[in-house]
N, C-alpha and C positions, 0 to 999 in steps of 0.2 A: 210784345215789347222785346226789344233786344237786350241780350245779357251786359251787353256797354249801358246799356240806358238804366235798364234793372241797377246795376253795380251805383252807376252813378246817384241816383235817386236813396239809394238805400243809405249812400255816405252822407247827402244832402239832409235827410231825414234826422240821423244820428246830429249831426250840425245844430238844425235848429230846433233841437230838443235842448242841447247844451243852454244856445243862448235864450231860449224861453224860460229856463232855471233864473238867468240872470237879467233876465228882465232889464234890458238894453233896447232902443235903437236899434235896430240892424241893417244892413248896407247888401241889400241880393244883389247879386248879378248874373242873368241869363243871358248867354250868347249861342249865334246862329250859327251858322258857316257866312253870313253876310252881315251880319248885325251884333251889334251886342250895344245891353239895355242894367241900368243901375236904378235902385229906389231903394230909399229910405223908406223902411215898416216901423210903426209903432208896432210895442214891447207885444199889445195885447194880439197884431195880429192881424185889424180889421180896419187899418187906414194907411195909407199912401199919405208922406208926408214930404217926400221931393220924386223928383224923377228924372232921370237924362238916358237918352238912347239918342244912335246914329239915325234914325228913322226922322228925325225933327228937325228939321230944314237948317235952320240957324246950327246946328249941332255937328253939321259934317261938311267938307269940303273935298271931294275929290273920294278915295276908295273907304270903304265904309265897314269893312271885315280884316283891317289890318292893327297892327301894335298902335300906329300913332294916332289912328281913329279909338282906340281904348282912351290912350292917355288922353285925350281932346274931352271925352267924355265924363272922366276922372277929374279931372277940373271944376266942368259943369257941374256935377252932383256936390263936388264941396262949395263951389259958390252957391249954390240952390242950399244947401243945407244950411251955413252962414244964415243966407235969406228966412229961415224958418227960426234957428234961435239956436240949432243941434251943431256941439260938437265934437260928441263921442257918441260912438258907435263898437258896434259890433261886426264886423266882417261876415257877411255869407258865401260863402264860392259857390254854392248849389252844386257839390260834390264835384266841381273842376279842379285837375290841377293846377296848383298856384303857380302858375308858367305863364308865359305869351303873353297874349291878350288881357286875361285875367288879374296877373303881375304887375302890367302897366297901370292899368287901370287902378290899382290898389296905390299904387308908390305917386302917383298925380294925385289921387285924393287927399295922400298923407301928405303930400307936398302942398295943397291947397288948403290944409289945416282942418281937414280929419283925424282925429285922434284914434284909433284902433289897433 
């Protein structure tokens, strides 16, 4: 594995250590260099309780690795959350900079009425 990967993994780690203290909701977010993908984890760990990625027909329109494809996405996951009954959350970056893609993604959820 690479030392960007190693680093990043290790910040991720530390992350959701914090929020399994606090036993939250939490809102992952993994991206690709072509995708990027959000779900909501129960507290314990062991269920997927929304999900929105660019991969999902309805979900993208045109390029699919850029800012306004996050924000699109960011949307999605708050209305999907709505739909299940969640509206606080805990934030996961899976050790990303909170920049770009990731950024977006975060400020449309919060605008879509995630609370985090």
């Amino acid at each position: 594995m690479s030392a960007k990967r190693t680093a990043r993994l290790r910040r991720a780690k530390r992350t959701r250590a914090k929020i399994g203290e606090l036993r939250m909701n939490r809102l992952c977010v993994y991206r690709s260099p072509r995708h990027i993908y959000a779900q909501i984890i129960s507290p314990t760990g062991n269920q997927v309780l929304a999900s929105a990625s660019t991969v999902e027909k309805e979900a993208h329109s045109g390029a699919t690795g850029n800012i306004a494809a996050a924000g699109a996405i960011g949307k999605l996951i708050a209305e999907r959350a709505k739909q299940v009954g969640i509206e606080e959350v805990a934030f996961d970056r899976s050790g990303y900079a909170y920049h770009g893609r990731v950024k977006a993604l975060a400020e449309a959820a919060r605008e879509g009425g995630l609370k985090f």
